[in-house]
Steps between C-alpha positions, in 0.01 A plus 500: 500500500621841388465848714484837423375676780643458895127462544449191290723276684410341865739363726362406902740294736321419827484278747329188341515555168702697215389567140543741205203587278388742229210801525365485194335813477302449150378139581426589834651215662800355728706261324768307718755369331717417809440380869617308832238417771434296807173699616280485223212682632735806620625534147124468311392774742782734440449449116166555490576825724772604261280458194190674625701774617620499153141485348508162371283236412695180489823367633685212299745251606672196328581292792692191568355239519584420865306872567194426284307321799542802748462734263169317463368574867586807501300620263643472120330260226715326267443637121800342290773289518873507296705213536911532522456856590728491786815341456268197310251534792126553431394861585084551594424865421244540777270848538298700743260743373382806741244589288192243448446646132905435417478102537145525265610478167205516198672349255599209633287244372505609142920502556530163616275409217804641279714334684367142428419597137904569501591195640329297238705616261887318414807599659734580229854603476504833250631499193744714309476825540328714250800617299288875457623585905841513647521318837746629734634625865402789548799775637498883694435638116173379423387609801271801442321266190452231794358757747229638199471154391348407871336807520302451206387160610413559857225730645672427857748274622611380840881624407601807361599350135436788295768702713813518326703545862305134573583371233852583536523388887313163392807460228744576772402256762471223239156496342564321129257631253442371152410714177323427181553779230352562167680722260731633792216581705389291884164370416487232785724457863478245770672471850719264679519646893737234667549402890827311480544482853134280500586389127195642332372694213170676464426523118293842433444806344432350228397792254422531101376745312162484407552502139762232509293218732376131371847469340656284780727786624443418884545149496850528304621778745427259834649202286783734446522619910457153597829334346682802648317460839565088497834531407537733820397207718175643626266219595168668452348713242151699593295745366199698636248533194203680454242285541250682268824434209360182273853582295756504774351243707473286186890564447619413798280179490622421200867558619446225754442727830248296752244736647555523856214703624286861432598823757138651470526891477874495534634771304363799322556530103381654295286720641343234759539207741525178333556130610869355369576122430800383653681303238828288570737302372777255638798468259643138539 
C-alpha cells in the first residue's frame, strides 16, 4: 500500500495488540494491512473507535488463519478468502460494517448471477498478442499519459492514480506497471503492487481506453505482469474486481484466478460504492 498524506497511514502499538492500517478517505473505510494481538476484543473496540472517529463505515482485515476464529466473536464476519497470501498461508479478509446500510448491497444477487454465468465459460491461456498494440513496462516517462489514461477511466478510485506525484511514489517503492500503446500513444495500463516481505502481488488498475476495449488488451497486460511477478517468487497473485465488470471478471476467470469471495460495498469507483470479487491465484 502506497501513502501520500501523514494522514493516510495508521500505526497503534499498545498493550495487547499492534497493527498498521490505511484511512481511506474516498472509500470510507479502514483497511489493515498489518497486525499483532493477544486481546482481540481490546483491538476490535479501538478499531471501530478509530474508524468512526474517522467517519467510516467499514473496517477490513485479512487475517491469519489462527486469528479468524476470534476475530469471529468479536464481532467481524468473514467475506473472502486468498490462499498463500502470507508467506503461502491462507489470509480471510474479514469486515465490520458501522453502518447497517454499508453491509446491504442491491446488486448482489444480479452480480453473483454474473459470476456463475462467468464461470461457465473455459479457462483459457491467451493467445498472441494483437500485433496492432505494443506491450511493454511502463517507465517515469509515460507517466503523465498513465495518470490521464486512469483518469479517463475512473469516476473515483480508492488511490490517487490519476496523480502524477502517485504515480511517481508508486514507481519508486516498486509498483510494476504494464503498457499497451497504439501508434505511440497508452491506450490500456495494468498494476502489479507487490508485498515481498509476505510474497504477494495484487494485480489492478487495470485501465483501457474506451475506444480500444474487446481487443484482449487487459488480459495480455496481467499475462505480461504475471511472468514478471512469478519469476520474482511471489506465491500469490490477487486482484479486487469490480463486481458489476462482466469483462474483467471474465478475464481474470479466464486467466485461471479462483474466486475467493465478494467485499460488499468495499470501495468507491466510479462515482459509487460497489461490491469487488476477490480473485486469486497460486503459482506452482
Amino acid at each position: 500500500m502506497l501513502f501520500t498524506d501523514n494522514d493516510d497511514l495508521v500505526r497503534e502499538e499498545r498493550e495487547g495488540y499492534l497493527f498498521r492500517a490505511q484511512n481511506d478517505y474516498t472509500s470510507k473505510r479502514l483497511w489493515v494491512f498489518d497486525y499483532r494481538v493477544k486481546d482481540y476484543a481490546a483491538f476490535a473496540d479501538h478499531l471501530e473507535r478509530h474508524a468512526r472517529a474517522k467517519g467510516f463505515s467499514k473496517i477490513i482485515i485479512p487475517t491469519r488463519e489462527a486469528d479468524a476464529a476470534e476475530m469471529a466473536a468479536v464481532g467481524f464476519v468473514s467475506e473472502a478468502r486468498a490462499e498463500g497470501f502470507f508467506r503461502g498461508e491462507t489470509a480471510y479478509f474479514l469486515a465490520r460494517y458501522l453502518r447497517p446500510e454499508r453491509r446491504e448491497s442491491r446488486l448482489l444477487n444480479e452480480e453473483l448471477e454474473t459470476l456463475a454465468e462467468i464461470q461457465r465459460q473455459p479457462q483459457k491461456t491467451p493467445g498472441a498478442p494483437d500485433p496492432d498494440f505494443e506491450l511493454r513496462p511502463a517507465t517515469t516517462a509515460d507517466i503523465p499519459e498513465l495518470a490521464a489514461l486512469f483518469g479517463a477511466v475512473f469516476r473515483s478510485y480508492p488511490t490517487p492514480i490519476d496523480d502524477p506525484e502517485y504515480l511517481a511514489l508508486a514507481m519508486r517503492l516498486g509498483t510494476l506497471f504494464q503498457v499497451a500503446l497504439k501508434d505511440g500513444r497508452i491506450v490500456g495500463a495494468t498494476a502489479a503492487e507487490a508485498d515481498p516481505g509476505q510474497q504477494h502481488a495484487e494485480m489492478t488498475d487495470c485501465a483501457t481506453h474506451p475506444d480500444f476495449r474487446g481487443r484482449g488488451l487487459a488480459s495480455h497486460l496481467l499475462a505480461a505482469l504475471e511472468k514478471v511477478c512469478v519469476a520474482r517468487s511471489y506465491r500469490c497473485l490477487w486482484s479486487l474486481s469490480r463486481a458489476g465488470s462482466y469483462g474483467m471478471n471474465l478475464v481474470f476467470h479466464r486467466l485461471g484466478y479462483r474466486h475467493g469471495g465478494i467485499l460488499i460495498n468495499n470501495a468507491h469507483i466510479g462515482g459509487r460504492f460497489e461490491d469487488l470479487h476477490l480473485w486469486v491465484k497460486y503459482p506452482a
